[in-house]
C-alpha positions as CSV (number, residue, x, y, z in Angstrom):
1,X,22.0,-16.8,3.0
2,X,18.4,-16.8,3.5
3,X,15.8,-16.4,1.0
4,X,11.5,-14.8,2.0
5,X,9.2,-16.9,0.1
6,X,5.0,-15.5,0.0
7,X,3.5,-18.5,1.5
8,X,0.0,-18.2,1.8
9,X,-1.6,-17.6,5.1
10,X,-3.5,-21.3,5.8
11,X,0.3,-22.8,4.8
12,X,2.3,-20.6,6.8
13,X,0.5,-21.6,9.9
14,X,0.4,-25.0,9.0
15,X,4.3,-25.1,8.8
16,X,4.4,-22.7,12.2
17,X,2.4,-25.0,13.7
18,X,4.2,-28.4,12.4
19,X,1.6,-30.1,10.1
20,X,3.4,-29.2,7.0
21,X,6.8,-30.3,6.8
22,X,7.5,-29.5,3.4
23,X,6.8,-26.4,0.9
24,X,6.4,-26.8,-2.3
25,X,7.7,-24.9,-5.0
26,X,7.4,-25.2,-8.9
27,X,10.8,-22.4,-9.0
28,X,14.0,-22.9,-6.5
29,X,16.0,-20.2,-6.2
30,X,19.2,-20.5,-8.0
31,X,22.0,-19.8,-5.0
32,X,23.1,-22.7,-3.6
33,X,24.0,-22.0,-0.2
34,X,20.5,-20.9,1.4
35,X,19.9,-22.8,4.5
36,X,17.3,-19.9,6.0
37,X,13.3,-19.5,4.5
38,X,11.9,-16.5,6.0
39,X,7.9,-17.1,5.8
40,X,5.8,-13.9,4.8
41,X,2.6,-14.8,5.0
42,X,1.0,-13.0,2.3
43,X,-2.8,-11.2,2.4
44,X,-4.5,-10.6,4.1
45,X,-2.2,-11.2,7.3
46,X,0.7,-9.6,4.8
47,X,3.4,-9.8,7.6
48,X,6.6,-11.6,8.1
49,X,6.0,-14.5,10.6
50,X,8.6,-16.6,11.2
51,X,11.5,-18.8,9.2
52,X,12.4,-22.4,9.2
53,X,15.9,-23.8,8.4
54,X,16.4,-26.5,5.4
55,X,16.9,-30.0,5.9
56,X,17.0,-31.0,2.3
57,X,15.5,-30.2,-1.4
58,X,14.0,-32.9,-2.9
59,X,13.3,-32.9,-6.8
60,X,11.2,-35.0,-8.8
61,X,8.3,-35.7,-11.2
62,X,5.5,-34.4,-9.1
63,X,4.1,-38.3,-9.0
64,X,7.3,-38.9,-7.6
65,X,7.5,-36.0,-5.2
66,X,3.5,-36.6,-4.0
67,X,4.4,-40.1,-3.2
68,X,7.4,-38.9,-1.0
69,X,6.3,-36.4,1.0
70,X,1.9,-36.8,1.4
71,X,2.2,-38.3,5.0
72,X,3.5,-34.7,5.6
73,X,2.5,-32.5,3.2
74,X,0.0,-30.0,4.4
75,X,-1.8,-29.6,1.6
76,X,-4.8,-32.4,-0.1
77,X,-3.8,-34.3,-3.4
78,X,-6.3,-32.1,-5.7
79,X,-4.6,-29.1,-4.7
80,X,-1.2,-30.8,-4.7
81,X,-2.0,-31.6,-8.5
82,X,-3.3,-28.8,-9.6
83,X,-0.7,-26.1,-8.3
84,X,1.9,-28.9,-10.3
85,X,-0.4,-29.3,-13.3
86,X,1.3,-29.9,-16.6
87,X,4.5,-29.5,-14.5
88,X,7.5,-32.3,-15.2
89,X,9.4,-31.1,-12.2
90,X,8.3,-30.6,-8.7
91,X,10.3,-29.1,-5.6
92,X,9.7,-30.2,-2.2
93,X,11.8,-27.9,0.9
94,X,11.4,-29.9,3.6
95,X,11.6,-27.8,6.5
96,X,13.4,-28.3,10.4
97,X,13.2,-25.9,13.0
98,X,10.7,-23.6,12.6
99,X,10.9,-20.3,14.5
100,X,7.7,-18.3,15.1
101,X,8.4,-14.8,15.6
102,X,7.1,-13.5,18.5
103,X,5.6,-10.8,17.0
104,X,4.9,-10.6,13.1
105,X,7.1,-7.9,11.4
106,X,6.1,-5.3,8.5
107,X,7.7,-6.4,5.5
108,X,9.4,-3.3,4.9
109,X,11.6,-4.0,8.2
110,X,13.2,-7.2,5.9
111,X,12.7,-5.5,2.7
112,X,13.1,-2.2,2.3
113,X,10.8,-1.7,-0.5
114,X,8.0,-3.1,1.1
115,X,6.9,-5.1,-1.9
116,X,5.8,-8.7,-1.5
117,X,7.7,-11.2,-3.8
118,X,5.7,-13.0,-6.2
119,X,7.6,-16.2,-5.3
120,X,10.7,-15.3,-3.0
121,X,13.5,-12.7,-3.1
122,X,17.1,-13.2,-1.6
123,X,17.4,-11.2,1.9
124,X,20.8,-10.1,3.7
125,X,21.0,-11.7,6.8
């Protein structure tokens, strides 16, 4: 199964380019067999850009989570901590082969309503 998350432009090509190695998430999605992220990079680019397999989910306090993953997180401790703010749990995806579409797609060619998830949305393969 694979799942499109909105992943904001800077982050998307940060993981397409191999700085980021894990995306965080305050929400997982509940199925348990998704082993495909499709990344829509969300305005202004608003395209579908590429996808990244799973290597593993971590879950933690976000103390926990921060210390785990900084060397390779993408993203500065000040925004780290105030995406998780007044958060208990944090989820880290860290991501393995990433695959940068050639060309970006319209949304509506993976989603037929064309709408942008808020967070992610469950896609047929």
């Amino acid at each position: 199964m694979k799942v499109l998350l909105s992943i904001k432009p800077e982050f998307a090509e940060k993981i397409l380019s191999g700085e980021k190695k894990y995306e965080f998430r305050k929400i997982l999605p509940k199925a348990q067999n998704i082993k495909i992220i499709v990344i829509y990079a969300s305005r202004p680019i608003g395209k579908v850009v590429g996808e990244f397999e799973i290597s593993q989910i971590i879950s933690d306090t976000p103390k926990k989570i921060w210390s785990q993953t900084k060397e390779s997180a993408g993203i500065s401790r000040r925004y780290f901590d105030e995406y998780f703010s007044g958060k208990a749990l944090a989820h880290a995806i860290q991501i393995k082969a990433v695959k940068r579409y050639a060309r970006p797609r319209a949304l509506d060619t993976i989603l037929p309503s064309g709408i942008a998830p808020q967070s992610f949305c469950y896609i047929k393969k």
